[in-house]
N, C-alpha and C positions, 0 to 999 in steps of 0.2 A: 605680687603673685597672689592668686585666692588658691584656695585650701577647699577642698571635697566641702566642710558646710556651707563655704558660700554658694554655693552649687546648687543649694536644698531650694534656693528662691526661685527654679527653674520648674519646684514640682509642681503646682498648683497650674501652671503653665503646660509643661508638656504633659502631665495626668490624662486629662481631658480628651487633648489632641491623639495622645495613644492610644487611648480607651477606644476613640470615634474609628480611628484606624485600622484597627484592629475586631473592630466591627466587618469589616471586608475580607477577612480573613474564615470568620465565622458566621458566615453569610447563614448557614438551613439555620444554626439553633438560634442566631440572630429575627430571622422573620418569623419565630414564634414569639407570640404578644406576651405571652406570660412570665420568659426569660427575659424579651427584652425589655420590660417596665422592669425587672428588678435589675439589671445589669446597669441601665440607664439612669435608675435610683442610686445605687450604690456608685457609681461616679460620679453625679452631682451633691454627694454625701460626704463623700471622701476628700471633694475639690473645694469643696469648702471647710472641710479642718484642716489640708495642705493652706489654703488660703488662710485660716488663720494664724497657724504655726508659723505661715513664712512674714506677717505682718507682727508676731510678738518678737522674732528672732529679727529683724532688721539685716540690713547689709546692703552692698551694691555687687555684681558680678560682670563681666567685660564675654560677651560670647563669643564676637570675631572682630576682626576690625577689617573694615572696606576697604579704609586706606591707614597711613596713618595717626588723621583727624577727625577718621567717622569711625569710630566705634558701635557698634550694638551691645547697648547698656542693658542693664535693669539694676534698680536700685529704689529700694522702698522708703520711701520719703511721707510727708504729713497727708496727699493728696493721695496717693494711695490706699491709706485706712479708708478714705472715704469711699471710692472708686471700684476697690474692688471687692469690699464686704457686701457693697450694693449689687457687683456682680453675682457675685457668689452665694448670693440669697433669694433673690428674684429671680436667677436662673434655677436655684431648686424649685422652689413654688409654682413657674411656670412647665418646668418637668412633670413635677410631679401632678398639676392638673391638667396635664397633656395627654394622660394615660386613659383619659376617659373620653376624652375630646377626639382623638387623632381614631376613634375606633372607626368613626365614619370616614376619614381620608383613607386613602390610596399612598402607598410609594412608601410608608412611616419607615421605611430603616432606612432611606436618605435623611429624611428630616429630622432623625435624631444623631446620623454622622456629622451634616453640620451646624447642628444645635451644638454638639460638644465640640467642634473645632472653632464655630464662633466664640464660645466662653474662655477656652481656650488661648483664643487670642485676642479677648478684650480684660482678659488677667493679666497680658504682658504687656498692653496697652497701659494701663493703671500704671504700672512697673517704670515704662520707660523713663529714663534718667536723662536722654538728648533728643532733639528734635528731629535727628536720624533715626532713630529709634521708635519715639510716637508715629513718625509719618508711613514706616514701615509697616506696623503693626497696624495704624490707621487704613491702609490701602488692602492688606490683609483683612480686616475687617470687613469692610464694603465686599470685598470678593465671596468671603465666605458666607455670609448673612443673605447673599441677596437671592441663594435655594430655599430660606423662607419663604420670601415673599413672592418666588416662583412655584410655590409648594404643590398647589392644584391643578397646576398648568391649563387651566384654562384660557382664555385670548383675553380676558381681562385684569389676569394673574402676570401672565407674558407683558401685558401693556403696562400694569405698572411697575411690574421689578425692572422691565427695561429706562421707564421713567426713576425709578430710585439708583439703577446704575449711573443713566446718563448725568444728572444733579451732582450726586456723589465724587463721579471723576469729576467733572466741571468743576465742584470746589475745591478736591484734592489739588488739581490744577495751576488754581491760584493761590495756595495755600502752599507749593512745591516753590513759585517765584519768593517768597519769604524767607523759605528757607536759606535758599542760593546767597540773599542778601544777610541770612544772619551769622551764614559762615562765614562770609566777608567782616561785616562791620562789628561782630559780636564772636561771642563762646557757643555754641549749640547745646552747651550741659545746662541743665536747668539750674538756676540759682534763685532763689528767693529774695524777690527786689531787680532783679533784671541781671543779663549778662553782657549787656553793650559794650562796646570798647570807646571810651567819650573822647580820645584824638581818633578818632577814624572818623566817626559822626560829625563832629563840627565840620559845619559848612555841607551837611547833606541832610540836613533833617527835613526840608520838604519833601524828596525823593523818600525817604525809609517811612515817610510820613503815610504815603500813596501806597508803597510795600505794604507796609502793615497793615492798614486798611483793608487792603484787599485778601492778604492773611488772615484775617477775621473775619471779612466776610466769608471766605472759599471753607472755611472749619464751620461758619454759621448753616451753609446748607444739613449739614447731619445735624443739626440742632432744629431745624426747620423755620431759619430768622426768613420773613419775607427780605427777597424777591427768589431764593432760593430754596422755597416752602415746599411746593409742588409737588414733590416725592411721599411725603405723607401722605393726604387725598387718594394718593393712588394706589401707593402700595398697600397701607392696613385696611383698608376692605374687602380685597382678594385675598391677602393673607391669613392662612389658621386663626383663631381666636389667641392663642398663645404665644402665637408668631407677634401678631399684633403687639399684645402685651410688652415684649423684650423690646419689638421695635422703639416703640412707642416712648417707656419706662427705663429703658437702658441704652439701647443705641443712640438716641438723642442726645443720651447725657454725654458720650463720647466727644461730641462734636461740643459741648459744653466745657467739657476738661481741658481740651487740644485749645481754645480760647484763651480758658484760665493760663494753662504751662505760656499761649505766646503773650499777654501782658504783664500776666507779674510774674513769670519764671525767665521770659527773654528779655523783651523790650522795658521792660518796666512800669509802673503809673507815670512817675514824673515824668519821663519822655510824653508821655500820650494825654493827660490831664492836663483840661484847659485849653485843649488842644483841638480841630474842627474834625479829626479823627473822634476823640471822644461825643462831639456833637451827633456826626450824625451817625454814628455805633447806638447811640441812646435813641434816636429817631426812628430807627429802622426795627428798635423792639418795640417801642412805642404803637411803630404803626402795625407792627405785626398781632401786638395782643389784644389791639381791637379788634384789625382786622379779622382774626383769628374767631376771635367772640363772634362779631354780627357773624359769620359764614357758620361756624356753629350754630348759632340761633336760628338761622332756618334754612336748613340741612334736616332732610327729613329722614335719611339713610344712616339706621343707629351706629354702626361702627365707622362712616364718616361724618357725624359728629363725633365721636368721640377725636378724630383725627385731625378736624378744625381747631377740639379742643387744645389738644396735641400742642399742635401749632401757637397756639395763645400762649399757654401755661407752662412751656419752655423758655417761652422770649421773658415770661416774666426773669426766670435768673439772668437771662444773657443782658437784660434792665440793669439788675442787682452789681452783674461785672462791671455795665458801662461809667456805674457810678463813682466807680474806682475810689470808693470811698469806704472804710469799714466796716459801717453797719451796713450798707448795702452790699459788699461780700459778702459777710454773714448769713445775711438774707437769701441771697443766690445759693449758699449750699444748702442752706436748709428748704428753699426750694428743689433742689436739686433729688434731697431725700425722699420729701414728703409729693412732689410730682411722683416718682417712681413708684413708690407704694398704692397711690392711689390710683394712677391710671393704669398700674397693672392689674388691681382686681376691679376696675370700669372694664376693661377690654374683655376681663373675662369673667365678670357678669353678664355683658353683651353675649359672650363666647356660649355660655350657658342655656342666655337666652334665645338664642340662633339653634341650639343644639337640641331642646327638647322641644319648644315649638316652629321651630325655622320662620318662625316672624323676624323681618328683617327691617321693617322699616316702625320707625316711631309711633306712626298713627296706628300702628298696628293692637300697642302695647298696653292698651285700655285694660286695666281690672288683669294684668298677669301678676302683678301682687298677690292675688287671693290664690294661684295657681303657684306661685312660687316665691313664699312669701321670705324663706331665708336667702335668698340669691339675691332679692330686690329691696330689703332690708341694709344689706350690703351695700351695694350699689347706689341708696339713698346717704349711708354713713360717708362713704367717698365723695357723693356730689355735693353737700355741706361742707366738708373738709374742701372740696375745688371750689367751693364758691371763696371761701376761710371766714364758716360763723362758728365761735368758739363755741364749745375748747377743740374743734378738731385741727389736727396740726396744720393746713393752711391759713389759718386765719395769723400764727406765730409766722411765719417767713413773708404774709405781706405786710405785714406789719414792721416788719425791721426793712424790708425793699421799700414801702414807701418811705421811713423814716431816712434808709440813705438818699434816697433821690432829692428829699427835701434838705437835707445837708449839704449836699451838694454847691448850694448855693448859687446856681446857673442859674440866671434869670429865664423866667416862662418855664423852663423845663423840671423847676422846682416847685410849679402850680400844675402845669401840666401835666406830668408823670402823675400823682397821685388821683388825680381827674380820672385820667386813663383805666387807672388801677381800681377804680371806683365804679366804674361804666362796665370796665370787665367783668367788676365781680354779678353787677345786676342783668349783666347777659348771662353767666355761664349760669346764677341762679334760674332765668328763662330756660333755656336749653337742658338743664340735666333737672332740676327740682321739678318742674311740669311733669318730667316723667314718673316720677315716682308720686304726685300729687296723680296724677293719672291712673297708676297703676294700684293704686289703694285706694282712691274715692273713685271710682268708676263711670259712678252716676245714676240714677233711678233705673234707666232704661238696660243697665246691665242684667246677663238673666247668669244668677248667681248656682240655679241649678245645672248648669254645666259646669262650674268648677269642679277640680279635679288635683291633686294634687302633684307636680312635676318639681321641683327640686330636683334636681342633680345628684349624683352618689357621692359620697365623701371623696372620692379622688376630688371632685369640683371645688366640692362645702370646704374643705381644710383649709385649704390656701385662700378662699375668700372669706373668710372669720379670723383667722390669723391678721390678714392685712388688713381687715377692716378694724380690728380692734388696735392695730398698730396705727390707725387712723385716727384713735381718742386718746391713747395711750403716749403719743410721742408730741400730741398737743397738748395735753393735760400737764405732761413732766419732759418738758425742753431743755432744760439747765445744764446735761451734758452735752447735747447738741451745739448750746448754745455755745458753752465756754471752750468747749473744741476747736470749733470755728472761729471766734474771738482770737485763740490761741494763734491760728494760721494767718488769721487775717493781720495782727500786729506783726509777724513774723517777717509780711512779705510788703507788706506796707512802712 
């Protein structure tokens, strides 16, 4: 039986979702801007000290049961700390630089109902304790998020949320056939080191072999592994600048976690290690973060590069899993972190830059340094950290992803992979450093008497000096990150 405090793990959860709903309620003082940035403050305020109250009090709680083998769990676990602090922080920051941004949209008290009903239900996502549970709250997810990337509705807005739905179910999909097979052969509760049942499994492991496989792949499209990429491209260029951000910096990572929970919370490494599952898991990021990179590199539509980048710089953790190997865990969450931080103030630098001179394409952005030199400042600190030249914190998480891949000891894919990871990083230097060598050397022919000064008002500036400085700051002093990580990775390994 639980008892009213275990209960408390439902706040940070339903807060949100009541808040957003309750917005419909008070619709007149809701569509004054002025109530609603504070109302919408103070619940992304508030959802984040529920969120950390309910991650220092721990527990698990049982909500209903489906049957009486499918439970809807929640239960805070080491994966959680991770999961939804990231939630619960990135979704203030993109709030609160939303209040300056969303002044030019249309519609803003939709988009901030399911702005809080999406955080809402990627804090119980983090939570879930069975794969009835994640896939719930996973599908939930997808539904609610995809009035972001519908935001503007315009026919190119329509064209790629409909392109981010269709992906989405597509891999829930096959990601639902996994499960079917792990209530069969296995526990559904997440267990650290796997929950299989090994007299069921023998004599089926080609078949759970194909299962699973295809469970990674179908969780890989919200991560954007090619050939399930697609959804990216389309949706974060039509989408708000903020919208982007989440998408991009948080909802990706979702399809990151759901990964993590099916090989080392379900099936385990030793089942799948060594295994032509793990081959071509590793293949598929492999080819995504090139791929990702050259399309990047010339991709002249600033916020579709940034979403090619997108696409690269996620496969690098979903690498870090394949390697099923320690240090290349490690490495996957501390990509996991330090992608999110960064590409949520790229997106809304982009967001900034779109906002006060509505230049949208790259070539455009010659000498907007001297016009807005803290926004681009920023945005150069980020694109150094995505390239990872120390000390910004990406250069710490490829550096332990390349060190597990080459531990690994799989022949080619132990030269390979750091090859990769090498090419990557002298593309995304192309694609995002030009800009900023651009945007501050100009050239002779710039005429420097039209500059003018645009920076952004502090609702923008906050949020991107916080993260940027969390971009020197968490590369400089990694040692908690690191031994965290370490900590789960020995845990589950």
């Amino acid at each position: 039986m639980y008892s009213m405090k275990d209960y408390i793990l439902l706040l940070p959860v339903l807060f949100p979702i009541i808040s957003a709903l309750f917005t419909l309620i008070i619709k007149k003082q809701f569509s004054d801007r002025s109530f609603r940035e504070k109302y919408v403050f103070a619940t992304l305020v508030l959802t984040l000290l529920f969120t950390i109250c309910t991650l220092v009090k721990g527990g698990e709680v049982v909500l209903c049961n489906l049957t009486e083998n499918l439970p809807i769990k929640l239960k805070v676990d080491e994966m959680t700390y991770l999961f939804n602090m990231l939630v619960s922080v990135m979704w203030l920051f993109s709030g609160f630089y939303s209040f300056e941004y969303m002044k030019h949209e249309e519609n803003n008290e939709s988009y901030y109902l399911f702005y809080l009903l999406t955080e809402g239900v990627l804090l119980a996502l983090g939570m879930a304790a069975n794969f009835m549970t994640l896939y719930l709250f996973y599908e939930f997810m997808t539904f609610l998020s995809l009035p972001l990337a519908l935001h503007t509705r315009t026919k190119e807005a329509i064209s790629g949320g409909l392109k981010y739905l269709f992906y989405s179910v597509f891999g829930a999909s096959l990601a639902l056939i996994g499960f079917f097979f792990m209530n069969y052969y296995g526990n559904i509760e997440f267990l650290a080191g796997g929950n299989l049942y090994p007299y069921l499994v023998s004599g089926n492991e080609e078949l759970l072999k194909v299962i699973f496989f295809l469970t990674i792949l179908g969780f890989s499209a919200k991560a954007g592994m090619f050939p399930l990429h697609g959804w990216l491209i389309a949706a974060h260029p039509v989408a708000p600048a903020p919208a982007s951000a989440v998408l991009s910096g948080v909802i990706t990572k979702a399809g990151v976690l759901a990964i993590i929970r099916v090989i080392y919370y379900q099936v385990g490494v030793n089942f799948l290690r060594g295994t032509w599952v793990q081959y071509a898991f590793m293949t598929l990021t492999l080819i995504t973060i090139f791929m990702g990179s050259m399309m990047a590199y010339k991709e002249n539509l600033f916020k579709r590069r940034l979403a090619y980048s997108s696409v690269s710089q996620v496969s690098y953790a979903l690498l870090g899993l394949s390697t099923m190997h320690p240090i290349g865990f490690v490495g996957a969450l501390l990509q996991v972190v330090f992608h999110s931080v960064t590409k949520n103030m790229l997106f809304m630098c982009a967001g900034a830059v779109i906002y006060k001179t509505h230049k949208t394409f790259v070539d455009e952005l010659k000498g907007i340094g001297k016009n807005m030199p803290i926004t681009m400042w920023c945005f150069t600190i980020g694109a150094l950290a995505l390239v990872g030249i120390p000390p910004m914190s990406g250069f710490v998480s490829k550096w332990f992803l390349a060190q597990g891949v080459i531990n690994t000891n799989i022949p080619i894919y132990n030269y390979l992979g750091p090859i990769v990871l090498l090419c990557s990083a002298f593309l995304t230097a192309g694609y995002l450093i030009t800009i900023s060598i651009s945007a501050f050397i100009p050239g002779s022919d710039f005429k420097y008497e039209n500059v003018q000064k645009q920076d952004p008002n502090f609702f923008m500036l906050i949020p991107l000096i916080i993260l940027a400085v969390l971009c020197v700051v968490l590369g400089a002093y990694p040692t908690l990150l690191i031994n965290f990580f370490a900590s789960i990775a020995n845990l589950i390994m």
